[in-house]
C-alpha atoms as a printed R data frame, in Angstrom:
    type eleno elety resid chain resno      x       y       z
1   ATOM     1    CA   UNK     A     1 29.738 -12.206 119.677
2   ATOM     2    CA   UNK     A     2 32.938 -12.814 121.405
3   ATOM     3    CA   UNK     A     3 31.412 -16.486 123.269
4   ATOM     4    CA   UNK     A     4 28.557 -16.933 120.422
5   ATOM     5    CA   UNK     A     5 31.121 -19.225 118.732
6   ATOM     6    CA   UNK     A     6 31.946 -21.548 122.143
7   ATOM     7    CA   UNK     A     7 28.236 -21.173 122.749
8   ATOM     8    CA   UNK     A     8 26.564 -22.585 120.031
9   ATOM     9    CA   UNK     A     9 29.208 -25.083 120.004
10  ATOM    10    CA   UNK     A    10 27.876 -26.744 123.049
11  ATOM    11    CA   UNK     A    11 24.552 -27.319 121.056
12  ATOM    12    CA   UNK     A    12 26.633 -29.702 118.782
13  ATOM    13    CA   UNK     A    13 25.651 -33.285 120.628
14  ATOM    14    CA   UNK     A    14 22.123 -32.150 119.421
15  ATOM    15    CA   UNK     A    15 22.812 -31.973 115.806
16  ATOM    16    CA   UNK     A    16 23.100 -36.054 115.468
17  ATOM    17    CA   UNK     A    17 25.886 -38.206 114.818
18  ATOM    18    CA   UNK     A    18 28.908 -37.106 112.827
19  ATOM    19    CA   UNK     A    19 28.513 -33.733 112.748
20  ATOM    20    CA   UNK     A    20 30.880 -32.909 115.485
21  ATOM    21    CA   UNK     A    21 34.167 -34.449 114.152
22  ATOM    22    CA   UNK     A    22 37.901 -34.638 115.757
23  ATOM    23    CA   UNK     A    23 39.150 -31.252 115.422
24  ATOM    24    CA   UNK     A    24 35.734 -29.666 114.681
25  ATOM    25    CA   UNK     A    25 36.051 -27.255 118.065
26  ATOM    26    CA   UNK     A    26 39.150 -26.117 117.135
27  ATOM    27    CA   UNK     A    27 38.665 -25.239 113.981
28  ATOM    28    CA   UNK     A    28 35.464 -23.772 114.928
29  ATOM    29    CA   UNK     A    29 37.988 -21.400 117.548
30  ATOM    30    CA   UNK     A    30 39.764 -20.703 114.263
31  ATOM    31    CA   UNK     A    31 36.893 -19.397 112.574
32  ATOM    32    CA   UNK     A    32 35.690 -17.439 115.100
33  ATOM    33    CA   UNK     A    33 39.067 -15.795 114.658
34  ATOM    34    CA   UNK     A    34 38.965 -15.354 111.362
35  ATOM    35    CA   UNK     A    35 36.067 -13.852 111.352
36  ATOM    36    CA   UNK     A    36 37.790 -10.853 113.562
37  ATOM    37    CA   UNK     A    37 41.140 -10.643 112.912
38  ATOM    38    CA   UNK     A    38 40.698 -12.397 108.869
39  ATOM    39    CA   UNK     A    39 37.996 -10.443 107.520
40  ATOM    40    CA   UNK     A    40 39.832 -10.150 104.148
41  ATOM    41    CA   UNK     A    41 40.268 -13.675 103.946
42  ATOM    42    CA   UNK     A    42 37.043 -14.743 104.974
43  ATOM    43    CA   UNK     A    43 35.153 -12.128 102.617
44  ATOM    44    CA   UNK     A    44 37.022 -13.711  99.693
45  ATOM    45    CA   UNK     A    45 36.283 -16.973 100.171
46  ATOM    46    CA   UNK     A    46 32.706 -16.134 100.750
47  ATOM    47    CA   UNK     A    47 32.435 -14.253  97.620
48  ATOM    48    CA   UNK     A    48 33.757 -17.032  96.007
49  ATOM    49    CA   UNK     A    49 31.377 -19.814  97.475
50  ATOM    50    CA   UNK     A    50 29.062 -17.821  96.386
51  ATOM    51    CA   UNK     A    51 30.149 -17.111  92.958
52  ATOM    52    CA   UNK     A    52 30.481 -21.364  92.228
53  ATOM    53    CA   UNK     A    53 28.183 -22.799  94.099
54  ATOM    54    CA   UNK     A    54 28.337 -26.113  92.119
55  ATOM    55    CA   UNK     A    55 31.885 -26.381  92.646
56  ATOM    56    CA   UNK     A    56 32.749 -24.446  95.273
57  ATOM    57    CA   UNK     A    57 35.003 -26.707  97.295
58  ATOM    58    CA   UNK     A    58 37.074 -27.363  94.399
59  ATOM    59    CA   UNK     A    59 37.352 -23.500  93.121
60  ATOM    60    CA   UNK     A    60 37.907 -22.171  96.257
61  ATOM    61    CA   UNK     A    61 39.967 -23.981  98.455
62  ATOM    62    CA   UNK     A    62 43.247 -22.447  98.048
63  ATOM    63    CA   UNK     A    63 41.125 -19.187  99.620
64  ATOM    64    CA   UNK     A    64 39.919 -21.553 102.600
65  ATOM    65    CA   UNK     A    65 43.962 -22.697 103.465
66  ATOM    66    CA   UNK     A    66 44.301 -18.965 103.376
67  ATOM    67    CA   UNK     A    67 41.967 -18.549 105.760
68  ATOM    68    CA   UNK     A    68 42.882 -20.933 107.729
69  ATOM    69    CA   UNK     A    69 46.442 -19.914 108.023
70  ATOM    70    CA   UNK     A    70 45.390 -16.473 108.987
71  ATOM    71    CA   UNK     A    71 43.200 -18.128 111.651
72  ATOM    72    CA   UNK     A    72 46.011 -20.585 113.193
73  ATOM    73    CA   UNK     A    73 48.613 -18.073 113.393
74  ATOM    74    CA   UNK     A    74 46.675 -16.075 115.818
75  ATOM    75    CA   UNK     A    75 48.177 -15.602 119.365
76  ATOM    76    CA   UNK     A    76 44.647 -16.945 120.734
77  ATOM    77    CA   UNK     A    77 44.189 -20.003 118.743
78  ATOM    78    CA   UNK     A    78 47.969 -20.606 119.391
79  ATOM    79    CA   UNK     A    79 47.736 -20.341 123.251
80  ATOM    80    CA   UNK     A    80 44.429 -22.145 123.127
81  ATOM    81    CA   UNK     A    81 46.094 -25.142 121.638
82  ATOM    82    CA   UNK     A    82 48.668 -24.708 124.013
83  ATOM    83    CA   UNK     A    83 46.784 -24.317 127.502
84  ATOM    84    CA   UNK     A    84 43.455 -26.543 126.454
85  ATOM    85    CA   UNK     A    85 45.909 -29.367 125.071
86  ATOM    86    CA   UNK     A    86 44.776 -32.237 127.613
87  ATOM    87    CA   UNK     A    87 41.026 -31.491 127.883
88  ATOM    88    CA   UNK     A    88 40.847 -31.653 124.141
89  ATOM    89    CA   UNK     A    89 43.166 -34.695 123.770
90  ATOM    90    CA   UNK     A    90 40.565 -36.466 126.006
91  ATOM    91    CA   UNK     A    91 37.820 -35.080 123.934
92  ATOM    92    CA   UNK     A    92 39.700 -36.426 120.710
93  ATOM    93    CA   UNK     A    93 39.999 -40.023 122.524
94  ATOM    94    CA   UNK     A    94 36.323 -40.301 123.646
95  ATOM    95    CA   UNK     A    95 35.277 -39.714 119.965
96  ATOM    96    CA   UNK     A    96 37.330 -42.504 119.066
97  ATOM    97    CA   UNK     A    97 36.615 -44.808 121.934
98  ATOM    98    CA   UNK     A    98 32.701 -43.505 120.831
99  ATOM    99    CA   UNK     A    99 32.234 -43.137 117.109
100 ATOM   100    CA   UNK     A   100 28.367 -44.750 117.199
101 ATOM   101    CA   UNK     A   101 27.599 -42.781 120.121
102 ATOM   102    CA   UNK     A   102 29.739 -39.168 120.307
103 ATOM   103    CA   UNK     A   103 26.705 -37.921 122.563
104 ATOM   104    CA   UNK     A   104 29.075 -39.505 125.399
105 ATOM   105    CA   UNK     A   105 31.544 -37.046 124.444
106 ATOM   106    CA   UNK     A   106 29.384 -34.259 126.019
107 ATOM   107    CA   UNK     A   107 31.264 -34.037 128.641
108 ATOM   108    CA   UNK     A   108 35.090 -33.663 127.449
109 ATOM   109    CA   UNK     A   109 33.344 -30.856 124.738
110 ATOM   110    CA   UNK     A   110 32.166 -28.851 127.796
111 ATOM   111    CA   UNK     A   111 35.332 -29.255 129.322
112 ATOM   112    CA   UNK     A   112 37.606 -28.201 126.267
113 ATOM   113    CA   UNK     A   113 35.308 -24.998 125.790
114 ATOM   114    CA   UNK     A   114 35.685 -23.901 129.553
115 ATOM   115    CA   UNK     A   115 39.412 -24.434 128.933
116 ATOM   116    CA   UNK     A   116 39.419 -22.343 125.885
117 ATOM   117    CA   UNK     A   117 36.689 -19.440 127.400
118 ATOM   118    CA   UNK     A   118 39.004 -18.779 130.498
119 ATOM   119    CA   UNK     A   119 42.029 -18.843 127.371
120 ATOM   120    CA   UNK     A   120 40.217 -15.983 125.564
121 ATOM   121    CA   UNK     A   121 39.185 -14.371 129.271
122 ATOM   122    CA   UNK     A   122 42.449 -14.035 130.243
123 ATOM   123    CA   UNK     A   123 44.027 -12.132 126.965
């Protein structure tokens, strides 16, 4: 499980246009985390998607910052953001440069995620 996160991010480009936003392989990093070291956090919030499932994003979303806190302050999302900083800046600027067509951003994804597999590798 530890890569299942990275690797099913690199399926993204497949998933059609604006699904894979700025920020969207970090945060899926984060919740990878969470889902190890934030179990807590993450079971609430689930419970409570579940439980409101018409207005889930509304009811729950102080429990999602929670998570998400939990997630950031890890040592491996924090030297992730630190050591993968460039490849994923130049990920962030193709998106822009290609909003219509982010399957040109294939490239700077793959590069990002190598960056941030060698990251969790080496700890």
């Amino acid at each position: 499980m530890a890569t299942a996160g990275f690797s099913r991010m690199r399926t993204w480009a497949g998933r059609g246009p604006g699904v894979f936003r700025v920020g969207s392989a970090r945060q899926h990093a984060a919740l990878e985390v969470a889902a190890r070291h934030c179990r807590g956090e993450m079971e609430q919030y689930g419970r409570c998607v579940a439980a409101s499932p018409a207005t889930w994003q509304q009811d729950c979303h102080q429990l999602k910052l929670s998570m998400a806190r939990c997630a950031s302050s890890h040592p491996i999302v924090q030297k992730i953001r630190q050591d993968c900083a460039e490849p994923f800046t130049a990920f962030e600027q193709c998106l822009k440069q290609n909003q219509a067509s982010v399957m040109n951003c294939t490239e700077h994804v793959n590069q990002f995620l190598m960056c941030a597999e060698q990251v969790k590798l080496m700890t």
